[in-house]
N, C-alpha and C positions, 0 to 999 in steps of 0.2 A: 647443476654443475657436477659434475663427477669429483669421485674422488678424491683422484690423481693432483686433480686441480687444488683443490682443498688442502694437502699435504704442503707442508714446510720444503722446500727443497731439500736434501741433504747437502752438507759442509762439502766440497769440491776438497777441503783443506784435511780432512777427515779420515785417518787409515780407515777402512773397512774392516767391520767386525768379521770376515772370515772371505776368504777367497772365494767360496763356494757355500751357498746355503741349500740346503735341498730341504724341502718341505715332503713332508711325511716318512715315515718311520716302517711302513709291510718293506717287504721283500724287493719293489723297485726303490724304493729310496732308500733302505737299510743297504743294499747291494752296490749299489752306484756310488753310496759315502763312501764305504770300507776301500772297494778300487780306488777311488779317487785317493783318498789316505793314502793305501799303501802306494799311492809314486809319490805321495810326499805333499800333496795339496791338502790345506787349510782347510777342514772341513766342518760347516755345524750344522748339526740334522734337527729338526721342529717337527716336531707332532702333538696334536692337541691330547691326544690321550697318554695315558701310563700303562706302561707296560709292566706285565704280561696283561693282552686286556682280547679277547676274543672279537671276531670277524664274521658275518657270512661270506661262507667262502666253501667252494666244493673238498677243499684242501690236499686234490690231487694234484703231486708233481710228475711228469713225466721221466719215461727214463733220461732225457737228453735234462733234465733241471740237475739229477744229479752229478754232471759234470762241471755244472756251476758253482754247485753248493759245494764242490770238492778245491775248483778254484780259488773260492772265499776261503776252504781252511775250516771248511762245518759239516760237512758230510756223513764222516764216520759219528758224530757227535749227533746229528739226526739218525739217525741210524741206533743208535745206541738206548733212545727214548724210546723205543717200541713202535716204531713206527710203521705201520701196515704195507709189506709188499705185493705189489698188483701186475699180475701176469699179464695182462690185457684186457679187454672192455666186451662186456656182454649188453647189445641191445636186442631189448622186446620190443617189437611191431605191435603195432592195434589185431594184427592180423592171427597172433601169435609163432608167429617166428619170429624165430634168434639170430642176429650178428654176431657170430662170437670170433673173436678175433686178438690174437696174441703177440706177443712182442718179439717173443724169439722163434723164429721163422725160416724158413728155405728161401727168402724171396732174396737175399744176398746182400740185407745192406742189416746192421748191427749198431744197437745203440750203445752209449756210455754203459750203460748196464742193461741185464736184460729183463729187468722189471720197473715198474713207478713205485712211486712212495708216496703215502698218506699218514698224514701228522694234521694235527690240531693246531689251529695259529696260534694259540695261544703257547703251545710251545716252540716250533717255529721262527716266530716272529721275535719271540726272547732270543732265541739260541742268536739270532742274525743281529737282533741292534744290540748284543752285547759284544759280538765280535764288531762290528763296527766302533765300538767303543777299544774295544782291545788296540783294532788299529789307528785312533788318535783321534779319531771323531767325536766332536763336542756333541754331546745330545743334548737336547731340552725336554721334556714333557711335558705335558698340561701347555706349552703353549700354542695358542689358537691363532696362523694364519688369517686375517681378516682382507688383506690387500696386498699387491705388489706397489713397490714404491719406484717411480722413473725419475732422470735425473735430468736436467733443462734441455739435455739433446732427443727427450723421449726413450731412453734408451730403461730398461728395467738393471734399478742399481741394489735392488732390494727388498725387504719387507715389511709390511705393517706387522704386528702382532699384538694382540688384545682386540676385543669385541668393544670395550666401554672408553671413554675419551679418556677417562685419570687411568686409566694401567697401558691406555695405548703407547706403545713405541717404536721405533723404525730400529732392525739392524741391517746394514747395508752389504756390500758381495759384488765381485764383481763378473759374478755370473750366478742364476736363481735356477735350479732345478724343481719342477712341479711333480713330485709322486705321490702326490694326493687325493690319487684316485677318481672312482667313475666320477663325481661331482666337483672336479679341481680346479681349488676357487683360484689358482696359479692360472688355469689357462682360457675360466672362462672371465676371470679379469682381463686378460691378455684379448677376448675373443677373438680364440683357439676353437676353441667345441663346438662340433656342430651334431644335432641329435638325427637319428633315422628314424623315418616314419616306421618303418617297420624291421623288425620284428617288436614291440614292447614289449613285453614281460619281464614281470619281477619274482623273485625268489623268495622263498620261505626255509628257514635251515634251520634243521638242528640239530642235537645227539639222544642216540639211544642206547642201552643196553640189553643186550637179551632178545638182539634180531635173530630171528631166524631164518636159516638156508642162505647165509650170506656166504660168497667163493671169494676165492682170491683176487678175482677181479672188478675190475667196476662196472654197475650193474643200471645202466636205465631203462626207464620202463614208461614206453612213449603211447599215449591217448588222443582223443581229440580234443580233450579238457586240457592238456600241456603235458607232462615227463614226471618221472622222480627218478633222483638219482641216489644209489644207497651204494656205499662204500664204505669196508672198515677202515678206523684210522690210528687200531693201535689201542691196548689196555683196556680192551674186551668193549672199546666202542664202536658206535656207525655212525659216520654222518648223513643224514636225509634234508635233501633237498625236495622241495615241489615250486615247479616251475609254472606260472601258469599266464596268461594275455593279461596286460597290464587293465584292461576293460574290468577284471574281475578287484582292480584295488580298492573299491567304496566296499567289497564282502569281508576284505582281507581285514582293513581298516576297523573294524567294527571288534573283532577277536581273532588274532592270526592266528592262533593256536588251535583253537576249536577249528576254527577252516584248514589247518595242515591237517589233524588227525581225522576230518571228517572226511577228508581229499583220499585221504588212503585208506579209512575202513569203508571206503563206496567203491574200491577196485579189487575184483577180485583176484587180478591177478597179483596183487601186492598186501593186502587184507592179511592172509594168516602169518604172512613174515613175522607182524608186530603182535599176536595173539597172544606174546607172553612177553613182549616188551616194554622197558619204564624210558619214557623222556628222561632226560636227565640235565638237561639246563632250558631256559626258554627258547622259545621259537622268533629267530631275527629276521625280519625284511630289507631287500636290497633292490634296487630297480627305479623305474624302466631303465635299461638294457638299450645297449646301440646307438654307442658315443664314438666320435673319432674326433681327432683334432685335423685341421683342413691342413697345417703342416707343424712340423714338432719341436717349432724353436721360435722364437723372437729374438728383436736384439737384446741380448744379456740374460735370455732366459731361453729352458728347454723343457721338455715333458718327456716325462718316461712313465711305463707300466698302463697300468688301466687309465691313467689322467691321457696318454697319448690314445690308446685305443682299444674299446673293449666290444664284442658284438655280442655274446650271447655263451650262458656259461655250460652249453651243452657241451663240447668238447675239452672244457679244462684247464684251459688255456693259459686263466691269468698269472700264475704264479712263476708258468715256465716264462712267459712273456718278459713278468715283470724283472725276473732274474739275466734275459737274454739282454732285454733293453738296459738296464744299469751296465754289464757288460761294455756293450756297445757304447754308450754315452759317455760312459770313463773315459774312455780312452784321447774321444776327442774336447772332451772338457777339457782336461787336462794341456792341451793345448791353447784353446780356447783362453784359460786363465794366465798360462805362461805369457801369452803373445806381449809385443809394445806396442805402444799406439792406440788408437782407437778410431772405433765410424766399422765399415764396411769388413775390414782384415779379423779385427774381433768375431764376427761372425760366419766365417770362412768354414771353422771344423763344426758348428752348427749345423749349417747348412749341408754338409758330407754326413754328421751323424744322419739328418733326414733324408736324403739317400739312402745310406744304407740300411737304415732301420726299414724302408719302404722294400727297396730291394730285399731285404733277408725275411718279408712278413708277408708281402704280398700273394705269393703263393698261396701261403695255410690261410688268409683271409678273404682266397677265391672258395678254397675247399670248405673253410665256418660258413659262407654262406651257402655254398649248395647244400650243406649237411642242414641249415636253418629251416630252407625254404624244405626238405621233406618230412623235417619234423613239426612244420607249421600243416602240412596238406599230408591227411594219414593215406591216400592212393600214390605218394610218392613214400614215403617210408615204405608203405605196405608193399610195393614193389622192390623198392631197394632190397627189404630185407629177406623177399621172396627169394632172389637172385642170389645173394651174398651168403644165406643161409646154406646155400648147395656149394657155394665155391670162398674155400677155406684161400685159397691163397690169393685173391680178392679183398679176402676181408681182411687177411693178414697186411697186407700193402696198405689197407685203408684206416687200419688199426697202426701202424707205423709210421703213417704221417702226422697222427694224431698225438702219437707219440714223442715225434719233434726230429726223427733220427732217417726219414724216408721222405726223402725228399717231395713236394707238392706235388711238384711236373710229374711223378708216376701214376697220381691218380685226375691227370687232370689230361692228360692222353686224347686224343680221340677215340685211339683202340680203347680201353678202359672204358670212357664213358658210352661208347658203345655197345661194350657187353651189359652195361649197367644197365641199360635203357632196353635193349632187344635181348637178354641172354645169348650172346653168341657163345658158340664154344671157346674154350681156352686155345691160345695158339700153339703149337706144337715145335 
C-alpha cells in the first residue's frame, strides 16, 4: 500500500497552513518564495538543512543570473562578498587546444552584465533565504520533507514532514512547489522524474587555495577519463570539480578524496596548478546526472530548478536555471493560488508555466546535449576545439549561449553547425 493511502486525510474544514509551500531552500526554491512574497502570497519555505550549510555545486552564475539576482534585490550584496568575476570560459581538448571564448563580444547581442559571477553557496544561498525571509517568507530548517500529502480528489494538498511516525506531521497549501533538487522527493513521489541512460556521471567538488595559473575565467579541462573544472570563487579561493562516468562510483566510494587528488596529480595538463595548493574543506559527491521531469506540474504541485531538470554540470547551468525557473513559476503560481474553484481551472497557470518553462529551455537543452555528447567522445571535442580554437567569433557565439544572453537558435543554425563539422570559411 503506498503511502498516500496510509495518510489521514486532511480536514476539508481546515485553513491551510500557507497558500504556497515550496520545499527546498538553494536558489530555485529560495527565488520562487521571495517572488511569490513580494505579490503578497502566503509563503512557507522547508529545507532539511540549516543554513549557511554548503553544496556541490560548480557555483558559476552567468552573466544573464545577474539580472535575477538584481530583480530579487541581491545583486549588488553578492557582489560585495568578493565574489569572483568571469570573462568567459576556456576549454582544453584531449588534443590540446583551447576554446576560449568571452562574453563581451562583436557578435551584437549583450548580456545583463558583461561578465559571470562566482560565489560559494554557502554564501549565496544565505544572502537569498535571508532576503526571502525579508520578504515574508516563513522559513523552516532542519525540516525533512518525507512525502507529498493528496486530498480525496487525489489532488497534492500538501506535505509530510519528519522521517519517524512520533515527529511525523502534515502541513497543507494549496499549491506545493518541488525545489528539492536532482533527487526531489516532491516529484519523484509525484512520478515526475525520469533518469537518462546516458550521460551518468557524478561529481567530486571542492576548494582550494593557492591554485595556480588560475585567469579570469572558467577553465575545463576535458580527457577521456571525464573534465575538471577549476574556477575562482572569490577570497583567494577555487572551486574543483572532477567529473567522471558514473561506472567509476564503487572507486569513488571507497575514498573520494584520495580519487579527486589522484585524478589530478595523473594529468599533466592540470598536475602543477595544484603543486603548491591546500584543500581546504572536504571533497563532496553529487550524481548520477541526467534527470528531467516528463512535465513540471501535477494537480496542486509544480517543480522548479534541478527537481524539474538537470543534464550535466559541464555548462553551468544550474543556478541560472534554477533562478530563471522560480522566476517563471512565480508568476503563474500566483495565479494559480488566487484562482476560485477547483478540479481542472486550478491547474490552468501550471500547465502555461510548463509551456513556457519548455519553450524558454529547450533550446540551451538541444545545445547541453550536443556539448555532452563531444565531451563524452574526445574525436568530437578534439574537433570542435580544433575549429573553434582558429575562430574567435564562433566561440564567442558559443560562449554567449552558454552564458544565457545569446540566444540557442545562433548556435543551433545549419550554417553554424556546419562550419563546426567541415570548417567552412566564415561568411562575409
Amino acid at each position: 500500500m503506498s503511502r498516500e493511502l496510509r495518510q489521514p486525510l486532511p480536514d476539508p474544514r481546515r485553513m491551510p497552513d500557507a497558500q504556497v509551500i515550496v520545499v527546498g531552500g538553494g536558489p530555485a526554491g529560495a527565488a520562487t518564495a521571495t517572488f511569490l512574497a513580494s505579490a503578497g502570497v502566503d509563503v512557507m519555505l522547508l529545507d532539511r538543512a540549516h543554513f549557511p550549510r554548503d553544496k556541490p555545486c560548480s557555483e558559476y552564475m552567468s552573466p544573464q543570473a545577474s539580472r535575477i539576482l538584481d530583480a530579487l534585490g541581491v545583486l549588488q550584496t553578492v557582489e560585495l562578498t568578493g565574489a569572483a568575476e568571469l570573462k568567459g570560459m576556456r576549454v582544453h581538448a584531449p588534443n590540446g587546444k583551447v576554446i576560449h571564448g568571452e562574453f563581451l563580444s562583436d557578435h551584437g547581442f549583450r548580456g545583463y552584465r558583461d561578465r559571470g559571477l562566482a560565489v560559494r553557496r554557502t554564501i549565496l544561498d544565505k544572502i537569498l533565504i535571508d532576503r526571502a525571509r525579508a520578504a515574508g517568507v516563513r522559513v523552516e530548517e532542519g525540516a525533512r520533507v518525507s512525502d507529498v500529502v493528496r486530498d480525496a480528489r487525489g489532488r497534492v494538498c500538501g506535505v509530510e514532514v519528519g522521517a519517524r511516525s512520533r515527529e511525523r506531521r502534515v502541513l497543507t497549501s494549496r499549491l506545493v512547489i518541488g525545489a528539492d533538487g536532482l533527487r526531489s522527493v516532491v516529484g519523484r513521489r509525484l512520478g515526475l522524474i525520469r533518469l537518462s541512460a546516458w550521460p551518468r556521471r557524478i561529481a567530486l567538488v571542492t576548494h582550494y587555495s593557492g591554485v595556480e595559473g588560475t585567469t579570469g575565467f572558467g577553465e575545463m579541462y576535458v580527457d577521456r577519463g571525464g573534465y575538471c573544472g577549476v574556477a575562482s570563487v572569490g577570497g583567494g579561493l577555487t572551486n574543483v570539480a572532477v567529473v567522471v562516468p558514473a561506472s567509476r562510483g564503487a572507486e569513488v566510494a571507497v575514498d573520494r578524496t584520495d580519487f579527486l587528488e589522484s585524478w589530478i596529480a595523473e594529468r599533466a595538463a592540470i598536475a602543477p596548478m595544484f603543486a603548491n595548493a591546500t584543500r581546504v574543506d572536504e571533497v563532496r559527491a553529487t550524481g548520477p546526472f541526467a534527470s528531467s521531469a516528463r512535465r513540471g506540474w501535477a494537480p496542486g504541485a509544480a517543480l522548479v530548478g534541478d527537481a524539474a531538470d538537470f543534464f550535466d554540470p559541464f555548462t553551468g547551468e544550474g543556478i541560472y536555471a534554477a533562478l530563471r525557473g522560480g522566476e517563471m513559476l512565480a508568476s503563474h503560481a500566483v495565479d494559480a493560488v488566487r484562482r476560485d474553484g477547483s478540479g481542472k481551472s486550478l491547474d490552468l497557470p501550471l500547465r502555461a508555466y510548463d509551456r513556457v518553462r519548455r519553450a524558454e529551455f529547450s533550446g540551451k537543452w538541444k545545445v547541453e546535449r550536443l556539448i555532452g555528447a563531444g565531451v563524452g567522445f574526445p574525436a568530437l571535442i578534439n574537433r570542435a576545439a580544433t575549429i573553434l580554437s582558429g575562430r574567435r567569433d564562433m566561440a564567442d557565439l558559443l560562449v554567449g549561449v552558454v552564458g544565457d544572453f545569446v540566444p540557442a537558435r545562433e548556435v543551433l543554425r545549419p550554417g553554424y553547425l556546419l562550419r563546426m563539422l567541415f570548417a567552412l570559411p566564415a561568411r562575409t
